[in-house]
C-alpha positions in Angstrom: 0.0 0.0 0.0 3.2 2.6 1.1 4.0 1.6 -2.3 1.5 2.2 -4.4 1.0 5.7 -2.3 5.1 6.5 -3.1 3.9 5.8 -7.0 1.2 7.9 -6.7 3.0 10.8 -5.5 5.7 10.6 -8.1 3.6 10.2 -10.7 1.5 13.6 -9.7 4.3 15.9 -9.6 6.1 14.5 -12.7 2.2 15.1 -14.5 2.7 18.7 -12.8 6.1 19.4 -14.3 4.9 18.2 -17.5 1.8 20.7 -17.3 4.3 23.5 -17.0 6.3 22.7 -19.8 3.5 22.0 -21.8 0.7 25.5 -20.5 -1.4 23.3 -19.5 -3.1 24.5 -16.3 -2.9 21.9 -13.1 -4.2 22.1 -10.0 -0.9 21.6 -8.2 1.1 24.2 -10.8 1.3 27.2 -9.1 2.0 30.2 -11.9 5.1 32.3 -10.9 3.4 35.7 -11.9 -0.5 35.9 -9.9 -1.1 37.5 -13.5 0.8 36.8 -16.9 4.1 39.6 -17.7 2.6 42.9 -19.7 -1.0 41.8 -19.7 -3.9 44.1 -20.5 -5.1 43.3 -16.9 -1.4 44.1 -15.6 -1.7 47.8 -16.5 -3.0 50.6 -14.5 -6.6 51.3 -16.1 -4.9 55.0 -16.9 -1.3 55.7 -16.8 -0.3 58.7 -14.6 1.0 62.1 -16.2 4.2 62.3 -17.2 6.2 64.6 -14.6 6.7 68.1 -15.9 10.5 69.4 -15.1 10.5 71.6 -12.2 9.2 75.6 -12.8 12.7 77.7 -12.6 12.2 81.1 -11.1 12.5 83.6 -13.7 16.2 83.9 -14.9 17.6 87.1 -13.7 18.7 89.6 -16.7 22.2 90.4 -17.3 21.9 93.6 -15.8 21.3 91.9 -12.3 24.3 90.2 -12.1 27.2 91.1 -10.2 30.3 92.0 -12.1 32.9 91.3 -9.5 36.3 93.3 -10.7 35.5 96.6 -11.6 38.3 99.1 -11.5 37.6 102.1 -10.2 39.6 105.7 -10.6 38.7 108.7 -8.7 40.2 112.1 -10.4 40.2 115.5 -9.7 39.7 117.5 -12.8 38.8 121.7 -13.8 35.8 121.0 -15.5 33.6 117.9 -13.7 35.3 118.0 -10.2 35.5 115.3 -8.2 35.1 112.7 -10.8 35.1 108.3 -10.7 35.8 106.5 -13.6 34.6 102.4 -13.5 36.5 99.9 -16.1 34.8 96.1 -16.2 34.1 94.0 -19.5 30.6 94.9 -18.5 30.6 98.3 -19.8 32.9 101.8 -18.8 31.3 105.1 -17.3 32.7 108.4 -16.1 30.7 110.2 -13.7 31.5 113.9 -13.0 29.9 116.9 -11.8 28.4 115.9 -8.7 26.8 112.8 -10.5 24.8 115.1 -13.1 27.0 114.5 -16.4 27.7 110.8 -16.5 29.3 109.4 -20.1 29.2 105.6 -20.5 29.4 102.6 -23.1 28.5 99.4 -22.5 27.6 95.8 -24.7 26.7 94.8 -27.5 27.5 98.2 -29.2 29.3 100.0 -26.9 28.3 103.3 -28.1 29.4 106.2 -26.1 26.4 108.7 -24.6 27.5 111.5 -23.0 24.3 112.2 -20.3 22.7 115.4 -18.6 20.7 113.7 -15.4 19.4 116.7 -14.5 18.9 118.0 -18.2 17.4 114.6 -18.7 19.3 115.2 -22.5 21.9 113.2 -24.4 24.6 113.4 -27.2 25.3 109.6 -28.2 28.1 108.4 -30.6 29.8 105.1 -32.0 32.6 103.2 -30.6 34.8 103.5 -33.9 33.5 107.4 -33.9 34.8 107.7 -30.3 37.9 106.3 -31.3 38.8 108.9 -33.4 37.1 112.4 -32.4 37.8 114.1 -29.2 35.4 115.1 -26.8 36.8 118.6 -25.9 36.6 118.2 -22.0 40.5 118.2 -21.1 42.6 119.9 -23.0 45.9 121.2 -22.6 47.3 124.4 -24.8 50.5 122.5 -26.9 50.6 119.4 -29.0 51.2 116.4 -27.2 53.2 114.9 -30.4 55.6 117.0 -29.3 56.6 116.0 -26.3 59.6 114.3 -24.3 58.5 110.9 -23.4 59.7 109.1 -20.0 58.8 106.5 -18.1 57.8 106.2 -14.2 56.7 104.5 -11.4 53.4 106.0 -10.2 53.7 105.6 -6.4 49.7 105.8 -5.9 48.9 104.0 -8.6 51.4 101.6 -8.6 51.7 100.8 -12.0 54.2 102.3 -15.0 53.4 105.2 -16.5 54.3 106.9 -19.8 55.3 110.9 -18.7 55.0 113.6 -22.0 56.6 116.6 -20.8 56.3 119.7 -23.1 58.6 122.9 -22.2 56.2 126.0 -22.8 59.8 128.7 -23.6 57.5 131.0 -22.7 55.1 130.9 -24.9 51.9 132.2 -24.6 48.4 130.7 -24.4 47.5 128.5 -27.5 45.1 129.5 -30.3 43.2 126.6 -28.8 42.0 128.9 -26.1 39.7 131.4 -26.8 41.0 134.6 -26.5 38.0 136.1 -23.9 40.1 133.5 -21.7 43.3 134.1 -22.7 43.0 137.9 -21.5 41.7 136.7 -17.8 44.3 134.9 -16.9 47.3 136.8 -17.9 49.6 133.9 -18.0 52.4 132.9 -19.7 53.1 128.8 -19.6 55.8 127.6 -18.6 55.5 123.5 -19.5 52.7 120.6 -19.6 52.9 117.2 -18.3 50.6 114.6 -19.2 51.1 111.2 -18.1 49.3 107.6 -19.4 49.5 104.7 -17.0 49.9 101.2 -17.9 46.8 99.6 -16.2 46.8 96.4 -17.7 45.4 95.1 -21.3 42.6 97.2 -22.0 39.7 96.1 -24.7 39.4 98.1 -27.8 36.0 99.6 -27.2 37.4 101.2 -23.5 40.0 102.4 -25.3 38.0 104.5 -27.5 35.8 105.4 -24.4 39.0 106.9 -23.2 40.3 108.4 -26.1 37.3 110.1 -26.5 37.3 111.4 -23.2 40.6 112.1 -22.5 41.3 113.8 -26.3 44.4 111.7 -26.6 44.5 109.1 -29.0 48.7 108.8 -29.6 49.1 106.4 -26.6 47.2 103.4 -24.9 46.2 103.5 -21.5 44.9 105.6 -18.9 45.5 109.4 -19.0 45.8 109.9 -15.3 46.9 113.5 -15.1 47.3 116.7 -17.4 48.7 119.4 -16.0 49.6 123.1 -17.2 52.2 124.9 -15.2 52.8 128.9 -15.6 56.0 130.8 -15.1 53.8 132.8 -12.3 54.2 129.7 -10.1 50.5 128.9 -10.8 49.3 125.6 -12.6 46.3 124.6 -13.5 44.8 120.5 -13.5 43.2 119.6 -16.1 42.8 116.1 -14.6 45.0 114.3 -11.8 44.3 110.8 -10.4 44.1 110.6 -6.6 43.3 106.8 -6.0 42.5 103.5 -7.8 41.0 101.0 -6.4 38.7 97.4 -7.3 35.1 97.1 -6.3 31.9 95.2 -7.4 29.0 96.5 -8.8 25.8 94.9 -10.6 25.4 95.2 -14.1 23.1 97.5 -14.6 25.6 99.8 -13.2 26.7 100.2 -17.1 23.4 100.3 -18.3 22.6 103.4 -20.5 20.3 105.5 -19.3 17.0 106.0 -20.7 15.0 108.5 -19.9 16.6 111.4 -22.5 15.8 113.6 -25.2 19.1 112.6 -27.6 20.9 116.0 -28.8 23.3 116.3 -31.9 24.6 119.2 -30.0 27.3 117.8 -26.6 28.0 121.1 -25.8 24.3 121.6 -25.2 24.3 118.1 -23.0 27.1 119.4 -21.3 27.1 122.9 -20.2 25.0 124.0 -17.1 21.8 125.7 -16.7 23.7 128.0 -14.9 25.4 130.6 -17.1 28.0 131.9 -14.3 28.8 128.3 -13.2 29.3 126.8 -16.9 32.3 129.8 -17.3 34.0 129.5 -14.4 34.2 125.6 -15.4 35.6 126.8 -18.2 38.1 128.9 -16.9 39.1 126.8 -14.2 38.9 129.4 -11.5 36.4 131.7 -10.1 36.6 134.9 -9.9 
């Protein structure tokens, strides 16, 4: 009988193994999956929506970054007085006159606009016509292309410098001065020195920013000082540079302006409301 049970039991489970290989269902086969792989009945009745990529905050303009290295000069001049000048790749701007005339260039064109904030007026120019004209805010009486050419050490600015030295023998004031000026002072120069620091490699679109400014356009660099000296012991700065330093600022720093009514005119931009203050700019001095 223990026999015939033994039999038995063999004989089920090889008829079970066969029913695998073979599909056939079997009461003792017990399917690996509880439904078949991929069926119909496998899938979710609706398949869930596909996951959007997360919502980024808006991107901030360019003109919100921060621009990290931004040179910045600070100058004592006859016309703007206490003036700061700002070099970056993000754009250049000069702002003079108690923060009323500002000029500044900036990407992708890097026009230069000379701007009036509280004549809300501006005189805008190209790069490449920067490069070549001159602005007619610093000038000195004698042609730099003739002058004695040095080189120094700039103790503030620490950095070389390129010194033009002009000896005046005497001579009078230019023709470039009008002659209304000419007769106030009563001066006869004695010599000019004008000196261009090395401040490091300088794009060509700043350089025309400076030229234009500057009205020198013979030598790279930074004009840092022009001064006029008269035999009376007197001397006159066009410009002089007190103290660099590096700071950051946020892009929109170089932004140009916009609220202006453009003028072909930059003398118009530039002068003052004020009649009495605009010439004794102009003659360096009051009166």
């Amino acid at each position: 009988m223990n026999l015939a049970r033994s039999k038995m039991t063999l004989l089920r489970a090889a008829l079970s193994c066969l029913a695998l290989q073979l599909g056939v269902p079997s009461s003792e086969a017990k399917p690996i999956l509880s439904e078949p792989f991929l069926s119909t009945s496998a899938q979710p009745k609706s398949l869930p929506a596909k996951a959007e990529p997360a919502k980024r905050g808006p991107t901030k303009p360019a003109f919100d970054l921060m621009v990290t290295h931004v040179q910045v000069f600070h100058q004592k001049t006859s016309m703007m007085g206490d003036t700061e000048l700002y070099l970056s790749e993000a754009g250049a701007r000069f702002i003079g006159r108690n923060g009323d005339i500002i000029i500044c260039a900036c990407p992708p064109t890097w026009d230069v606009l000379l701007y009036s904030k509280s004549k809300k007026q501006a005189h805008k120019i190209t790069n490449k016509q920067a490069g070549k004209q001159n602005f007619g805010l610093f000038t000195v009486p004698v042609e730099i292309g003739r002058a004695e050419k040095t080189t120094e050490t700039d103790a503030i600015l620490k950095c070389r410098c390129l010194r033009l030295y002009v000896d005046g023998k005497k001579q009078p004031n230019s023709t470039n001065d009008p002659f209304i000026f000419q007769q106030r002072k009563h001066r006869v120069m004695k010599d000019v020195v004008f000196r261009i620091a090395d401040i490091g490699p300088i794009k060509t679109e700043i350089q025309n920013f400076l030229y234009w400014i500057y009205n020198e356009h013979a030598f790279p660099g930074l004009p840092v000082e022009a001064t006029t000296h008269y035999t009376d012991g007197s001397a006159v700065y066009q410009f002089r540079t007190m103290s660099k330093g590096v700071t950051s600022k946020p892009a929109s720093f170089f932004a140009y302006p916009t609220d202006y009514k453009l003028s072909p005119n930059k003398m118009e931009v530039l002068l003052s409301d004020d009649t009495q203050t605009t010439l004794e700019e102009l003659w360096g001095d009051k009166k």
